[in-house]
C-alpha positions in Angstrom: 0.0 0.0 0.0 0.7 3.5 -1.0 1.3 5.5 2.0 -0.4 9.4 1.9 1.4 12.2 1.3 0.9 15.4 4.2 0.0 18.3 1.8 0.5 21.5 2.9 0.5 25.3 1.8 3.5 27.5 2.1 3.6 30.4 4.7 5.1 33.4 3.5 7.4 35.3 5.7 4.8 37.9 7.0 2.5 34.6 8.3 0.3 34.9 4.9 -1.1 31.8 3.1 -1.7 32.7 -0.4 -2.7 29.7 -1.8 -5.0 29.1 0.9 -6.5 32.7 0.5 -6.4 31.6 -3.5 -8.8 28.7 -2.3 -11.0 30.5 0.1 -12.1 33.0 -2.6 -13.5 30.7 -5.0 -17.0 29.4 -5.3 -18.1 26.2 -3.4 -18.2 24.5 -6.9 -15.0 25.3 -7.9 -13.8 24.8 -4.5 -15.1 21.1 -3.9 -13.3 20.6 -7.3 -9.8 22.0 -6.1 -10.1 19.6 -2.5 -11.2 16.8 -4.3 -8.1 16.9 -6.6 -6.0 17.9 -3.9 -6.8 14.8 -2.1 -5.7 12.9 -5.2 -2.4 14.2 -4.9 -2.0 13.8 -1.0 -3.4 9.7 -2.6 -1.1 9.9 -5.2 1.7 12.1 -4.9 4.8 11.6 -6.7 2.5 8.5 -8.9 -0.1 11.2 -10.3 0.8 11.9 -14.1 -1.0 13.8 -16.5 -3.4 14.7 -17.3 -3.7 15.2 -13.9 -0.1 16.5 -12.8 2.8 17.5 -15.0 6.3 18.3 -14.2 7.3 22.1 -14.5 11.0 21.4 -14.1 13.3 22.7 -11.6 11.6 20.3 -8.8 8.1 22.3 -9.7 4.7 20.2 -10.6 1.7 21.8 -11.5 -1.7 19.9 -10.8 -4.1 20.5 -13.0 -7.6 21.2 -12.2 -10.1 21.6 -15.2 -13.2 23.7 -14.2 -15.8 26.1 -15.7 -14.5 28.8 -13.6 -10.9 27.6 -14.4 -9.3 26.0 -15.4 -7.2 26.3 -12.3 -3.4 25.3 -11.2 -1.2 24.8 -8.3 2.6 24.6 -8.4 4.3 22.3 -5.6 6.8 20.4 -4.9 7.7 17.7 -3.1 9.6 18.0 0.7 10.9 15.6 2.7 9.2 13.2 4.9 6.4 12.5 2.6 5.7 16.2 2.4 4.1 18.1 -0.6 4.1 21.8 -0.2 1.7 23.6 -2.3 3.5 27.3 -3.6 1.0 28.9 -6.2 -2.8 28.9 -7.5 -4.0 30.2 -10.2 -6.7 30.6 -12.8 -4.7 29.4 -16.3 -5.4 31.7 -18.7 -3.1 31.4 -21.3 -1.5 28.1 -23.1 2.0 28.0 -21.1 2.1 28.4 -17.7 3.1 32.0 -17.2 6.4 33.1 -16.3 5.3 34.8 -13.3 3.4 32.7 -11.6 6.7 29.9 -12.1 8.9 33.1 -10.8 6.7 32.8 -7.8 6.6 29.8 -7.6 10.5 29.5 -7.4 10.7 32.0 -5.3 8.6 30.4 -2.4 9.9 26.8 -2.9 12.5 26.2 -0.1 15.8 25.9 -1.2 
């Protein structure tokens, strides 16, 4: 058996949650969506492939939630200890990933 992955959001430096924030502004729709396929991953984790989850590079992954309202993404990465650590969410509006949101990304992934 396939032991569960501990997903988590990242905590910026001033205490904020952004993708937690991200996730408490959307619809409950949308919402039930994001936490059903966030539970996947914690399921999952490193085993979930597209079109699911796809690698970004760099030790980034960015799961892939389709969705009227959407479609919507979150970069993480993996930590140790079983640990997934969720950096970015988004609504995808354009066909590559913007550069931002990966810059942000980056930026909040521990190094």
């Amino acid at each position: 058996m396939i032991s569960r992955w501990q997903v988590d959001d990242v905590r910026t430096t001033q205490g904020g949650r952004p993708v937690k924030e991200f996730l408490d502004g959307l619809s409950k729709q949308a919402k039930a969506k994001v936490y059903a396929a966030l539970e996947m991953l914690a399921q999952e984790g490193n085993h979930l492939r597209m079109p699911k989850s796809r690698s970004l590079g760099e030790g980034l992954h960015e799961l892939r939630i389709p969705h009227p309202e959407g479609p919507f993404r979150i970069i993480y990465c993996f930590m140790p200890g079983h640990r997934i650590l969720l950096l970015r969410a988004f609504v995808k509006r354009t066909e590559q990933t913007p550069q931002q949101d990966l810059d942000v990304a980056r930026q909040r992934k521990p190094r």
